[in-house]
N, C-alpha and C positions, 0 to 999 in steps of 0.2 A: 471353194465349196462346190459340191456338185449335189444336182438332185437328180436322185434315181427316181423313173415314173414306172407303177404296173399297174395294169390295167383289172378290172374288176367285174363279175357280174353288175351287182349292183352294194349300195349301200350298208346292207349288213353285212356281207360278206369283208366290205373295208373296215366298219367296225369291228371286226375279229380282228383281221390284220393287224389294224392302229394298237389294241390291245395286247397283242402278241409282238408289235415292237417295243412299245412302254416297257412290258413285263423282261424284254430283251437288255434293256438299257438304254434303250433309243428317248429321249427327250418327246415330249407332248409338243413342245413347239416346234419340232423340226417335221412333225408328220402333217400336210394339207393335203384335203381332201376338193377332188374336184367333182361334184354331182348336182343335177339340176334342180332337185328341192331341197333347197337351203335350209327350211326350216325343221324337216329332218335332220338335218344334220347337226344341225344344231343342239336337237332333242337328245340326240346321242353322244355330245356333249364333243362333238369331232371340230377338228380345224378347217372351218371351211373358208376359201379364200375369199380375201375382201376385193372391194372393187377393184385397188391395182391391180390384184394378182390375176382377178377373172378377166380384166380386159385389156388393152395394149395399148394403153394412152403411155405411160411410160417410155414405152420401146418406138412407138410411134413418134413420141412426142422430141424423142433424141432424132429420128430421123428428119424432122421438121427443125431444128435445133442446125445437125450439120448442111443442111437447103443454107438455111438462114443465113449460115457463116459465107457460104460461097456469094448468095444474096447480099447482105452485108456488105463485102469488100468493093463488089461492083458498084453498090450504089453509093457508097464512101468514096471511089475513084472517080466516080462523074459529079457527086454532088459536088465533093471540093472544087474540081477544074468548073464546074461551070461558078459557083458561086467566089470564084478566086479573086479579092481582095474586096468584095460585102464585107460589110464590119460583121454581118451577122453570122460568116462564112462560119466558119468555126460551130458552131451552135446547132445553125441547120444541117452540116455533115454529120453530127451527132446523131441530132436528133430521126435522119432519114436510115441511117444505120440501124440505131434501134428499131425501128418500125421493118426495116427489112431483115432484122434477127428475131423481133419478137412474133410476127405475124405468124411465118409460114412453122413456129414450136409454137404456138397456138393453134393453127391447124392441123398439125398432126398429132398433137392431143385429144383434138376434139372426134378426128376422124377413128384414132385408138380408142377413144372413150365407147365406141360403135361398134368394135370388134375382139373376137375371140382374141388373148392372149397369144403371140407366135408359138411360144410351145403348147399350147391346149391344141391351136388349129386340126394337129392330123388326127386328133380324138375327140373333135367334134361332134361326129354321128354315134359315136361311143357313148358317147355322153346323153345326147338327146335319147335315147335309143333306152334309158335309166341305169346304163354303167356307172363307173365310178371311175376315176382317177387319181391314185394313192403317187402324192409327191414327197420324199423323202430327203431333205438336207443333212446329206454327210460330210465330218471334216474330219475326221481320220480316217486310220486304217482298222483301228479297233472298232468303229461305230461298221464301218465296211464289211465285216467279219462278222457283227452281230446283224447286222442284214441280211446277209446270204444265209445265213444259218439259220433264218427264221423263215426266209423266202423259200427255202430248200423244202422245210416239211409244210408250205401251205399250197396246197393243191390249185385252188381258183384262182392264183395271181397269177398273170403270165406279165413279165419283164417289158418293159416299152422302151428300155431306152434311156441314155445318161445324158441330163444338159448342164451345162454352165449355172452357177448362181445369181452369175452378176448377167444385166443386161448387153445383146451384143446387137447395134443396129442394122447390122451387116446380115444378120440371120433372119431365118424367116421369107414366108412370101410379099413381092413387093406390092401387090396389091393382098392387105387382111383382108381378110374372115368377114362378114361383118357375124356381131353377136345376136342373137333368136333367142334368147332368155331375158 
């Protein structure tokens, strides 16, 4: 699945949009909206994104997940040789594993929970600024076609850009955003 992002004056102008892709064929649950009064948004009956989507504990949270793994093995290979034949050896390697996989995905959840989403980041000041951020999930070629054809005759959308659906922890800056909303 990819989402197509275009950028927006502000909020009504994404309400026309989101109606002009409904009326397209495009699915209500595939259009989110990113703008900073929610409850706007809401009034206008749009997809506005909920906490995972507005922040990057997610994407963060993978990258504190892969630390952990590397963390993990290491402290799996010292705990065994030192605690090597304690009856309790077995148990406390365990148990020091877990603590060095779960910590550092708890902290970089907590630290995502803080910060703009990796793809929101470079439409940050877009945002603040009371633009809008029209994200769009397509998964054909016919939904693709009804996009463009609807994109073609609306003037105030300019194109931003196609990302991935699924999370990449690899993407993104290494130090986030943090979030101001």
């Amino acid at each position: 699945m990819k989402k197509h992002l275009f950028l927006l004056p502000g909020l009504n102008t994404a309400k026309e949009l989101s109606d002009l892709l409904e009326n397209s064929g495009i699915d209500h649950d595939r259009i989110h909206i990113a703008h900073e009064d929610h409850t706007r948004a809401m009034k206008y009956h749009l997809n506005d994104l909920n906490f995972l989507e507005e922040t990057d504990t997610i994407h963060s949270g993978e990258r504190g997940f892969m630390i952990g793994i590397v963390l993990a093995a290491v402290t799996g290979f010292f705990t065994y040789n030192l605690l090597d034949g304690h009856p309790a050896g077995g148990i406390g390697t365990v148990f020091a594993c877990l603590i060095a996989l779960g910590f550092p995905t708890w902290l970089g959840g907590m630290i995502g929970a803080s910060s703009d989403n990796y793809r929101l980041q470079p439409y940050h000041d877009h945002i603040q600024q009371g633009g809008a951020v029209v994200m769009v999930d397509i998964n054909n070629p016919i939904e693709k076609e009804r996009l463009n054809e609807t994109i073609k005759h609306y003037a105030p959308a300019r194109a931003a850009g196609t990302t991935s659906g699924f999370d990449n922890p690899f993407s993104g800056q290494l130090i986030p955003r943090k979030h101001l909303s």
